[in-house]
N, C-alpha and C positions, 0 to 999 in steps of 0.2 A: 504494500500500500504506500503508495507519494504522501508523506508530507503534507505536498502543496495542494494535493488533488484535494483532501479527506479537509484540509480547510477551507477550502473554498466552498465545499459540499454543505458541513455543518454553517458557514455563513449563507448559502442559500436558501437552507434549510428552513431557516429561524427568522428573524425578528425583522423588519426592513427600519426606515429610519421612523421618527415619533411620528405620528398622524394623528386628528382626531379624531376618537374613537366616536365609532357611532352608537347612540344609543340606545342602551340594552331595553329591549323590550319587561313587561311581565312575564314573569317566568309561568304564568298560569295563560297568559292571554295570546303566548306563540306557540304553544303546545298544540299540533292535531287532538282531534279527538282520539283518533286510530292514529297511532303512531308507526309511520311506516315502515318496522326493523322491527328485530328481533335481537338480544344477546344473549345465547347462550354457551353452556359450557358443556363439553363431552370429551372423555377422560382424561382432563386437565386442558384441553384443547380447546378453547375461543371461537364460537363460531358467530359471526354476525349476519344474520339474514336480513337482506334488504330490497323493498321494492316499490311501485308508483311511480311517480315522476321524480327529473332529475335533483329538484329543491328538496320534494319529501326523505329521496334517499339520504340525500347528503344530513340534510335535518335530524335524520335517525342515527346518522353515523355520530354527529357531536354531541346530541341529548345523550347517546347512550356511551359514549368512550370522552364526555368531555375532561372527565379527572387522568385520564391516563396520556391524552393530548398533550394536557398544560405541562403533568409532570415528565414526560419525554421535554418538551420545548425548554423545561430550564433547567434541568438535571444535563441532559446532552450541548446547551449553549454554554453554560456555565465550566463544561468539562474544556469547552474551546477556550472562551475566554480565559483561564489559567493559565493557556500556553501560549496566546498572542494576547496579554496584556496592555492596553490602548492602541493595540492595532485591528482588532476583530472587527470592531461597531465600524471602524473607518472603512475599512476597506469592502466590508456590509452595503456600507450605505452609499460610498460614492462611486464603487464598481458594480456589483451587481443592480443595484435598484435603477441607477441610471443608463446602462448599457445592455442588459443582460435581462432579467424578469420582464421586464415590459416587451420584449421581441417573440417572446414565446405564443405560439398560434393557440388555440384554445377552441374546441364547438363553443356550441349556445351551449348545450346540454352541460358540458364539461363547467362552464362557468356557474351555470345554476344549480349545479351538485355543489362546486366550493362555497358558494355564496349561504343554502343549507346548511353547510357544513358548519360555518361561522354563525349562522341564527339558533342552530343547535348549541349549542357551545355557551351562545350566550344567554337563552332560556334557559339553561341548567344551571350555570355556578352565575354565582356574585360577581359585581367587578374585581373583588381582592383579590379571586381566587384564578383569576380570568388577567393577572397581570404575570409582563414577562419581566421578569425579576430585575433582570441583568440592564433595561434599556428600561427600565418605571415605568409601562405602559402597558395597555392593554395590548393581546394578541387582536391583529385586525384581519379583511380579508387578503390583501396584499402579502403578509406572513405565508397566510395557508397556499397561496396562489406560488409562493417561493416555497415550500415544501416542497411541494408538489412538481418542480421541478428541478430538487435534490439529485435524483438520478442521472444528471446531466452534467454532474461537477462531482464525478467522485470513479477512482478506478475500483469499479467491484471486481472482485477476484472471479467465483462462481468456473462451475465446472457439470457438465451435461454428455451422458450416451445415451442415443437411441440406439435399440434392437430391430430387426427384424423380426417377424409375427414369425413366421416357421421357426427361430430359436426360443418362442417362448410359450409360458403356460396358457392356453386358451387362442391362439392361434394367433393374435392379431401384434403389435408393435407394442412395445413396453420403452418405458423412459427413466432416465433415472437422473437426477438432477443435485448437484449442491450450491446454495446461494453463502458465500461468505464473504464478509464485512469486516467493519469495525464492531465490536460487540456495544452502541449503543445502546439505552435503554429502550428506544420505540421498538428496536430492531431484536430486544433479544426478549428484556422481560415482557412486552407489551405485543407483542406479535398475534397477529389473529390471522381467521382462513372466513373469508367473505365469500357468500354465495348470494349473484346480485338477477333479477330479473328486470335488463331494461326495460321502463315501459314502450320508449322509441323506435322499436321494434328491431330490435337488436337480440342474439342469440343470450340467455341465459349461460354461466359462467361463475368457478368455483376462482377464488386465488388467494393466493399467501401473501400479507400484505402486515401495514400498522398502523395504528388510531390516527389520523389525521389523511392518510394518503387516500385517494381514489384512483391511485392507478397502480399496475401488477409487476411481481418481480417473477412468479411463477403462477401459473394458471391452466385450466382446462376448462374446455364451452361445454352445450349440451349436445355438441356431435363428435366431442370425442376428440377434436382438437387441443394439442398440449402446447404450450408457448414457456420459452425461458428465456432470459436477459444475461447478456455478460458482456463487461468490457473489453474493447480491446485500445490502444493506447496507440489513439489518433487523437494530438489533445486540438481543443480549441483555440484559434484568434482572437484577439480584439477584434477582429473584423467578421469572423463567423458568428461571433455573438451579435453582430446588430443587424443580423438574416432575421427572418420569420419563420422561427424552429418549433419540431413537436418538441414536446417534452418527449424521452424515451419512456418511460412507463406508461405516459399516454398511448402512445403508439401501440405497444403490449397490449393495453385493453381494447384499443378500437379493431386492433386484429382480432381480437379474441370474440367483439360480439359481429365480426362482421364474416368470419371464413366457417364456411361450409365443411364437413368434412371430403368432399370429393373434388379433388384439384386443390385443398389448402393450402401446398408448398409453393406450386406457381404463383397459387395466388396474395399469397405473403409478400414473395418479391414483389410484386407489381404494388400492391399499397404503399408498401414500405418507399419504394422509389421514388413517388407522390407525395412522400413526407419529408423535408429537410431534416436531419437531424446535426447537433451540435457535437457531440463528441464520436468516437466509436462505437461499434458494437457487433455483438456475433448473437441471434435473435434464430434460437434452435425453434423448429416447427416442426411437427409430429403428428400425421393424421393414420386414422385406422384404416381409410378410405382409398384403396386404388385401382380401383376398378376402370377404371381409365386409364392405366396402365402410368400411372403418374408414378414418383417417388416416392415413401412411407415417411420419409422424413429428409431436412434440408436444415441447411446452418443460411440465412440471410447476413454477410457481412456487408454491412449499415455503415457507412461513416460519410463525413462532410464534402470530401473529393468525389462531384458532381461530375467529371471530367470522364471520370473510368466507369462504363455500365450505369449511367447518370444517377451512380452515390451508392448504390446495393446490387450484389454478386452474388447468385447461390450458387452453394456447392453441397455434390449429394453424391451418395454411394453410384460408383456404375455398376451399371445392371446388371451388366456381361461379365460379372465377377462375380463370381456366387462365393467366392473367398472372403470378400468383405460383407462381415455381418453387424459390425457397430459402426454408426457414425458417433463421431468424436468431437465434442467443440469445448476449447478454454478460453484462451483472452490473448488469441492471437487473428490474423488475417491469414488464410492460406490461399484461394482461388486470387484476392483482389491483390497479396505480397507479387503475385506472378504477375500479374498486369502493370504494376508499378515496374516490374522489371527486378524485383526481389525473391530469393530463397524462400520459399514455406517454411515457416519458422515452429518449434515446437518447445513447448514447455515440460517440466517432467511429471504434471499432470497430466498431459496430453497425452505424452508417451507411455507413462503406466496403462493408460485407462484403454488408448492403440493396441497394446502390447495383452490384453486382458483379450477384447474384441479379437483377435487370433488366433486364441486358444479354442474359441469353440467348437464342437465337435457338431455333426451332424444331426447328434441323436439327441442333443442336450434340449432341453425346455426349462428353460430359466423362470424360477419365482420371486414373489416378491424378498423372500429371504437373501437370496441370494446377489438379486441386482442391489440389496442395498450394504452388499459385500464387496462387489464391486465398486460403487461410488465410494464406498469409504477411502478408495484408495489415495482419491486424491483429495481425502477432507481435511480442515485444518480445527486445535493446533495441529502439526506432526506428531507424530511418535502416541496418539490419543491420549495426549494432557489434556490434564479438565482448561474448561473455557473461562478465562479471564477478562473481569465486566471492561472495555473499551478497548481489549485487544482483537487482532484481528483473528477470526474462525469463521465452521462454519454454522450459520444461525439456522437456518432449516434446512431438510434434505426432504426431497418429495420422491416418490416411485410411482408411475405414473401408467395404467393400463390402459389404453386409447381403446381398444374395444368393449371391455367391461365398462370404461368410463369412473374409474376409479382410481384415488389418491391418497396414497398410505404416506401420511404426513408425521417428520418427526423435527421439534421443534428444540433446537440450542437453550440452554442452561448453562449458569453462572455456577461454576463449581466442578464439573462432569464436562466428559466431552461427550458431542453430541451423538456414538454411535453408540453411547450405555441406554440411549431412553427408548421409550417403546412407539415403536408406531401407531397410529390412529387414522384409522382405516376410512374416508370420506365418498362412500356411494353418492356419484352424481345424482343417477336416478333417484334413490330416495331422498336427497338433499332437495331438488328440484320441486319434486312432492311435496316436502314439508316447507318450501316456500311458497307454495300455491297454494297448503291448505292454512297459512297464516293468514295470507292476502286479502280468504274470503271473509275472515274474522270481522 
């Protein structure tokens, strides 16, 4: 992890410069009658159901996570400010607010979920409890709108195989996935698994996310589509930043309510190309679907160099090789290094996890036990030391059955490393179910 990246990240993250705050409604008199979320919990695991329109959701997301918001926002600001002492709030407020957060592209929808977000937030707690410590003011929408594009100023490590369905249990594609960080509190103690039903008419969709965010680091829709995020370190300009950029996690979701399971990987490239983005990225796509003789999965490398394959390059297993059974992506470039005129580069996550994907034997049918035997290999810390609160690890690992439509989720802990906890098994179909039968409450 840079240094420079993981600050800039936490000051995007957080607090823009003072504003006035707008005023806080009654907390009885912004309240839905039907509140439209859900939070519960299942075997220690966070699940938040949400649905309606884009205000009602967002609204649900702050009424019901607003304590764990505030205290992610000044537990994780306050951990920066210790290390850049009168330089954070500066460079907060004259770099990002003026150059950077305001360029970011945004739906209607997208705005009217954060804007929820912030009315939730503020119908639940008091102004005391609603201020950001470090800068005496309250969190406003501007803050949540720079969240939210956190994922654009920071090199996530993360690491992802896709199988093919003849190597595994139940016939179809399995995925296997690790997201590692900085061990933040939104990002480690505070982590939930959101199952959202656009009302916009967008595919319904599971993801692994934290109180305050509306967009995905890891994800599956309701056809079976898997999507994951990972850096790769193509950093930004002064001058790329005053484009008109998705945020990358945005991007994650509008893929996720808008690809079909049949043709998803074509169809990823093609969105994705349509969306400028700010930094790097390697953007794995996983469909059960190929019946059209498409790929079962594809690595989309994402970055700012509009020149080459105008900005996204997929690369995907050939077909004519029945030798290759895992596609492999970490936080490098390998199709778009060749076009630049560079060596495919490999890291020694990359190469473990390569090197795993060869062994397999014809007869094998991998389960979920086992794929998350394999992703361990490239989890952090190394050597399975327990996870240390604001060092870097990995904070969830997801295993991910694209036919079954099913997410065995295991979520990072402060003390343990994250391959001692147990999984917790998330049927789409019935997640889906029990979001529709809240809905009609």
């Amino acid at each position: 992890m840079r240094l420079t990246c993981l600050t800039v990240l936490l000051l995007a993250s957080l607090p823009l410069l003072p504003q006035a705050a707008a005023p806080r409604p009654d907390s009885n008199s912004n309240l839905p009658v039907l509140l439209r979320g859900s939070l519960e919990v299942v075997e220690g695991q966070r699940r938040l159901y949400l649905w309606g329109t884009p205000r009602e959701r967002g609204f649900a997301h702050g009424y019901l996570l607003a304590s764990d918001i505030m205290r992610s926002v000044n537990d994780d600001f306050a951990w920066l400010l210790e290390r850049m002492p009168g330089v954070g709030t500066l460079l907060y407020s004259n770099v990002l607010l003026k150059t950077v957060v305001p360029n970011f592209v945004w739906t209607k929808e997208e705005l009217e979920e954060i804007a929820g977000l912030l009315a939730g937030i503020e119908a639940k707690l008091p102004a005391d409890q609603r201020e950001v410590k470090a800068l005496k003011r309250a969190l406003t929408l501007e803050d949540l709108k720079a969240a939210n594009t956190a994922g654009d100023w920071v090199a996530l490590g993360c690491s992802t195989y896709a199988v093919r369905g003849d190597y595994v249990e139940g016939g179809a594609p399995a995925v296997a996935r690790n997201f590692d960080f900085p061990a933040l509190r939104a990002l480690l103690e505070n982590q939930i698994v959101v199952i959202v039903a656009p009302e916009e008419g967008g595919l319904p969709y599971a993801a692994v996310t934290h109180p305050g965010s509306i967009g995905v680091l890891t994800g599956m829709n309701e056809q079976g589509v898997f999507l994951s995020v990972h850096d790769v370190h193509v950093p930004a300009s002064f001058k790329d930043a005053g484009r008109a950029n998705t945020p990358r996690l945005m991007a994650m979701r509008r893929c996720l309510t808008k690809l079909s399971a049949k043709g998803a990987v074509p169809a990823a490239l093609d969105v994705l190309k349509s969306w400028t983005t700010l930094y790097g990225n390697n953007i794995m796509v996983v469909t059960p679907d190929t019946s059209d003789g498409g790929p079962f999965a594809g690595v989309v490398e994402y970055d700012r160099r509009e020149q080459v394959d105008d900005g996204a390059t997929l690369r995907v297993l050939d077909p004519k090789d029945p030798e290759q059974r895992f596609l492999t992506c970490t936080n490098h470039h390998r199709e778009r290094a060749g076009r630049y005129g560079h060596g495919a580069q490999n890291c020694w996550r990359y190469t473990k996890l390569f090197g795993e994907g060869t062994k397999l034997e014809a007869e094998v049918r991998l389960n979920a036990e086992q794929l998350f035997d394999v992703i361990e290999l490239s989890a952090f810390p190394r050597g399975g030391k327990p996870q240390v609160s604001m060092e870097n690890g990995t904070l969830h690992q997801v295993v991910a059955f694209t036919g079954k439509r099913e997410m065995h989720i295991r979520r990072g802990v402060e003390g343990a490393h994250i391959s001692a906890q147990t999984p917790v098994v998330l049927s789409l179909e019935k997640a889906f179910e029990h979001l529709r039968s809240l809905a009609k409450r």
